[in-house]
C-alpha positions in Angstrom: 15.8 -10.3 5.4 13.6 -10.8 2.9 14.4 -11.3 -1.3 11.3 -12.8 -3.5 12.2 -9.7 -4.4 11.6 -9.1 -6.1 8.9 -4.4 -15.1 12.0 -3.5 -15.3 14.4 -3.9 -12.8 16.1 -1.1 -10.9 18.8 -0.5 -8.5 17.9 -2.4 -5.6 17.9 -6.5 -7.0 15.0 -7.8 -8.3 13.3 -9.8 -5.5 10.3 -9.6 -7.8 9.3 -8.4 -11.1 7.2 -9.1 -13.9 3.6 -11.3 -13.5 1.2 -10.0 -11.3 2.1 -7.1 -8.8 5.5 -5.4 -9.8 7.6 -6.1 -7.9 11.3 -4.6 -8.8 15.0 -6.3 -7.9 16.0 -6.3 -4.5 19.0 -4.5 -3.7 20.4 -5.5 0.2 16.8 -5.5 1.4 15.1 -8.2 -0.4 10.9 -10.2 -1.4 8.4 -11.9 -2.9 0.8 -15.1 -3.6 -2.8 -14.2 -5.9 -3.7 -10.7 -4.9 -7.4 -10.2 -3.9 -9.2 -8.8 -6.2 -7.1 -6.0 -8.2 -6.6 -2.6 -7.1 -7.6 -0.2 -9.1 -4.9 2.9 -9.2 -6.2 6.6 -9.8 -3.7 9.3 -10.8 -2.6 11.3 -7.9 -3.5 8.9 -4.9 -0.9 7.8 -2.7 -0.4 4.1 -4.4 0.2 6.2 -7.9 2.9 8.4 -6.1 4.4 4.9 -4.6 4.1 3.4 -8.2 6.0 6.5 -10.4 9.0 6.5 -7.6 9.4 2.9 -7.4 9.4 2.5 -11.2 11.4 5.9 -11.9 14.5 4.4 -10.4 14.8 1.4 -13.0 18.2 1.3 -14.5 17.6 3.0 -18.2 17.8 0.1 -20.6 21.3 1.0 -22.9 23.0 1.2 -19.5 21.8 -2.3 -18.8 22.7 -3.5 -22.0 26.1 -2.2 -21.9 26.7 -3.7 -18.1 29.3 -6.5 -18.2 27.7 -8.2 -16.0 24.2 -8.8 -14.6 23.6 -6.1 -11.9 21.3 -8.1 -10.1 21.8 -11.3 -7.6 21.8 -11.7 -4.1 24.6 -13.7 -2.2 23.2 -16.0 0.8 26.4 -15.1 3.1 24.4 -11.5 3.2 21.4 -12.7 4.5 22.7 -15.5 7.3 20.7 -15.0 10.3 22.7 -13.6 13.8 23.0 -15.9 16.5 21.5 -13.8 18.9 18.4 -11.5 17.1 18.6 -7.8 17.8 16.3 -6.4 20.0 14.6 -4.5 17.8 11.2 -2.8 17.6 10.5 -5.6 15.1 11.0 -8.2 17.3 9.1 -6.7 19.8 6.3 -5.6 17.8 6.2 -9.6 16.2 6.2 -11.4 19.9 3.8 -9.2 21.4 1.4 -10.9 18.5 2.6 -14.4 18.8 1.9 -14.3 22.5 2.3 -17.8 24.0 2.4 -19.3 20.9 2.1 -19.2 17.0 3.3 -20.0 13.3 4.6 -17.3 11.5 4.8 -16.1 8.1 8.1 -14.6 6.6 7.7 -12.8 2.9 10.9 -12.3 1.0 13.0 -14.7 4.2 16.2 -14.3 2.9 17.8 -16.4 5.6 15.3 -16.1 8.1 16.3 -13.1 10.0 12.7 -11.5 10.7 11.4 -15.3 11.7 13.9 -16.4 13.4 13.9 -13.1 15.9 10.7 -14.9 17.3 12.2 -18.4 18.2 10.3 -19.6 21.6 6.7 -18.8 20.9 7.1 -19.7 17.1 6.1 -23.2 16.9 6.6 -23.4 13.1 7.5 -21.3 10.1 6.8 -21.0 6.4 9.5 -19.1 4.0 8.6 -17.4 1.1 11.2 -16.1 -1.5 12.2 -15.8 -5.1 15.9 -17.1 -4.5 16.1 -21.3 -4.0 19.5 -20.6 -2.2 17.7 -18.2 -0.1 15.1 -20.9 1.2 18.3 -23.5 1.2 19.7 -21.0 3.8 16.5 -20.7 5.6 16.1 -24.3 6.3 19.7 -25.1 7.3 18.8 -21.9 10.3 15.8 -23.9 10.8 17.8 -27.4 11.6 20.2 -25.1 13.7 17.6 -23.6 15.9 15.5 -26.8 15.8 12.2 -24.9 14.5 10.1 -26.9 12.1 9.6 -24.7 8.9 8.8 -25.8 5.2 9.8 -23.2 2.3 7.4 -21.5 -0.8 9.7 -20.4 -4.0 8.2 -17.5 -5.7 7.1 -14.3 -5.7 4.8 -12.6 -3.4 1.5 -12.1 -3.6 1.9 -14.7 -6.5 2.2 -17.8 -4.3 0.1 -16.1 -1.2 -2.3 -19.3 -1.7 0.5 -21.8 -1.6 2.1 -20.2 1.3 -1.1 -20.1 3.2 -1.9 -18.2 6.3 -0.2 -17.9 9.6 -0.7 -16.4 12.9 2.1 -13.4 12.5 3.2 -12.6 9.0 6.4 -10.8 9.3 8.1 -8.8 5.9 11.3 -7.0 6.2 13.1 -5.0 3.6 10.8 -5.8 0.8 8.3 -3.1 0.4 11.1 -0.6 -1.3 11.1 -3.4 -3.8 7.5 -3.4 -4.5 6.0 -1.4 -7.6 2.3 -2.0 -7.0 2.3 -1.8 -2.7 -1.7 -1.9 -2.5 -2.2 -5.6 -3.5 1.4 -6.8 -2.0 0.6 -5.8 1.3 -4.2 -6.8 1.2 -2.1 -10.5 0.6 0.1 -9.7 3.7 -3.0 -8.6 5.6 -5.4 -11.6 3.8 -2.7 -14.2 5.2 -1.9 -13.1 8.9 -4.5 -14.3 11.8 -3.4 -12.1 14.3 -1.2 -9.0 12.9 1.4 -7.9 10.1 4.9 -6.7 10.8 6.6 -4.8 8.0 10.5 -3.5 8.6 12.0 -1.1 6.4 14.5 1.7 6.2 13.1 4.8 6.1 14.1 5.7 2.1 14.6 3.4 -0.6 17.5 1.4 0.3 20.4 2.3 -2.8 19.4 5.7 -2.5 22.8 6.3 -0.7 24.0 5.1 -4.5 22.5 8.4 -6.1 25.7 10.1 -6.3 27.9 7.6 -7.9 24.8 6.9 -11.0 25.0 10.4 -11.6 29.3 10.3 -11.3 29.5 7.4 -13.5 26.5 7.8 -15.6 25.5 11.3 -15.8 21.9 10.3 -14.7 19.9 11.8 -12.0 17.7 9.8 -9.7 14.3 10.6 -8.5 13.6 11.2 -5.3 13.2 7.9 -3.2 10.1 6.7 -1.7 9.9 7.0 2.0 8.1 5.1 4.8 6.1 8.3 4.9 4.8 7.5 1.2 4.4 3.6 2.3 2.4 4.6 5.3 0.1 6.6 3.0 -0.6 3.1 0.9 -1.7 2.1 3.6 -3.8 4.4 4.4 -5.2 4.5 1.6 -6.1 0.9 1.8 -8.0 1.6 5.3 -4.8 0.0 7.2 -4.0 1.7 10.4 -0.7 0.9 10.9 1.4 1.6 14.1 4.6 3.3 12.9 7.9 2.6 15.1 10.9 4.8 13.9 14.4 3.7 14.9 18.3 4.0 13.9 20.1 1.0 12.7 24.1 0.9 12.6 25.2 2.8 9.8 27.2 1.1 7.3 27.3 0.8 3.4 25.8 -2.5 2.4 28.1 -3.4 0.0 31.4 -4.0 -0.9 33.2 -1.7 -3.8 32.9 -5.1 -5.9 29.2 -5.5 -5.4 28.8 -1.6 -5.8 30.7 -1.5 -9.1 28.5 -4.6 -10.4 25.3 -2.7 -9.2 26.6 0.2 -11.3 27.0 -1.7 -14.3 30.6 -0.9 -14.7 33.5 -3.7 -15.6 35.9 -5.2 -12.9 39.0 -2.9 -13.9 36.6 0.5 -12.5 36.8 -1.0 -9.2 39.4 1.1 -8.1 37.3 4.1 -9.0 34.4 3.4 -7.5 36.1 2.4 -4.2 37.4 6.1 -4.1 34.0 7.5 -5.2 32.6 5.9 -2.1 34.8 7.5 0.4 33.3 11.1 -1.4 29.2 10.1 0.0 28.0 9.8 2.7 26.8 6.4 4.4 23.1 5.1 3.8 21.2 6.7 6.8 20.5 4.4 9.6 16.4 5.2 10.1 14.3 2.4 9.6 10.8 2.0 10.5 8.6 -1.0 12.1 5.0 -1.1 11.0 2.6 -3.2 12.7 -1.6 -3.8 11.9 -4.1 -6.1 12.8 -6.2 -8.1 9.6 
């Protein structure tokens, strides 16, 4: 999964944030080379809508201030690749463009899930992600699977030039950490020879979370942005993207630990929030695959 993500932050982590596109923290998803030339925004178009929701669910500033302990962070042991890949959509979608053969691309790696779903044709990989232990983690799944890679720390599009292109460029679970999609995903497009695939769940990842903000902190949450508002930044930047909906297994990402960090509440709530979390229901399983040619 991907993390470079990954402006203030908000309840995912941040994977990105700050110079250049905004990108916000990842939460269990993760992300993020120089844009191409910047996109201009006009009120009411579908990268505006993307760009309100995305910011709207930053974590007000005197809750921040008052947490504890940083909300943000993403532990390696989450993102350690299967064994086997999962035959997912995304797999399918990324072999079907590597064909015999090709080098491939992962934005916000993480461990190297999304790449290392296409070991046989992939000949070599390049990781790109905000995290150093994430890239550590990459390259010891690398060694393990015998696939030559080499690793890019930073944020994406910031270090798009560094990274460089590749045949596939593959990017799961980053986009909900994106505040400004239109130039994040021209540098996806800019960098892939043959195709782009994007995975992500079908609303913003830690919306499953709105109920226990509002429980613990009396504040609402906007309405998450879905793949259908993603698929209309697209659009909207004359990609035609195939659009492959799926389930995943339903699970909560998190531990009560993480989720009581991620709330900005001390240790000794624990307890508390591990009985809020029996009261919601678990994050919905859709997730989407979506797939275009540069």
């Amino acid at each position: 999964m991907g993390s470079c993500p990954r402006s203030s932050p908000v309840p995912p982590a941040p994977t990105s944030a700050g110079r250049g596109p905004a990108v916000l923290g990842a939460g269990f998803e993760r992300a993020p080379s120089e844009p191409p030339a910047a996109k201009v925004i006009t009120v009411g178009s579908a990268a505006a809508r993307w760009s309100e929701l995305q910011s709207g669910r930053g974590i007000p500033p005197e809750i921040l201030a008052a947490a504890p302990r940083s909300p943000w962070g993403h532990d390696p042991a989450d993102f350690a690749p299967p064994e086997e890949p999962a035959d997912t959509p995304s797999r399918a979608a990324g072999l079907a463009l590597l064909g015999a053969s090709g080098t491939v691309l992962d934005v916000g790696c993480g461990g190297g899930d999304a790449a290392f779903a296409l070991v046989g044709p992939m000949v070599e990989a390049t990781g790109v992600d905000a995290q150093q232990d994430m890239l550590d983690l990459f390259e010891s799944g690398a060694d393990v699977r015998g696939v030559p890679v080499r690793t890019v720390l930073g944020r994406w599009p910031e270090v798009a030039e560094e990274a460089g292109p590749a045949d596939v460029v593959v990017c799961h679970h980053v986009l909900h950490n994106v505040v400004d999609l239109g130039p994040f995903v021209a540098a996806l497009t800019a960098a892939a020879r043959r195709g782009v695939v994007v995975e992500m769940l079908a609303e913003h990842p830690m919306a499953w979370l709105d109920p226990l903000w509002e429980r613990f902190h009396d504040l609402r949450r906007p309405e998450p942005a879905t793949v259908e508002d993603a698929v209309a930044v697209l659009r909207e930047a004359g990609i035609d993207a195939d659009v492959v909906r799926w389930d995943r297994e339903r699970r909560h990402p998190h531990d009560p630990a993480w989720v009581t960090r991620r709330l900005c509440l001390p240790e000794e709530r624990e307890p508390e929030v591990r009985r809020a979390m029996a009261d919601i229901p678990p994050r919905a399983a859709g997730a989407a695959t979506l797939t275009w040619r540069p």
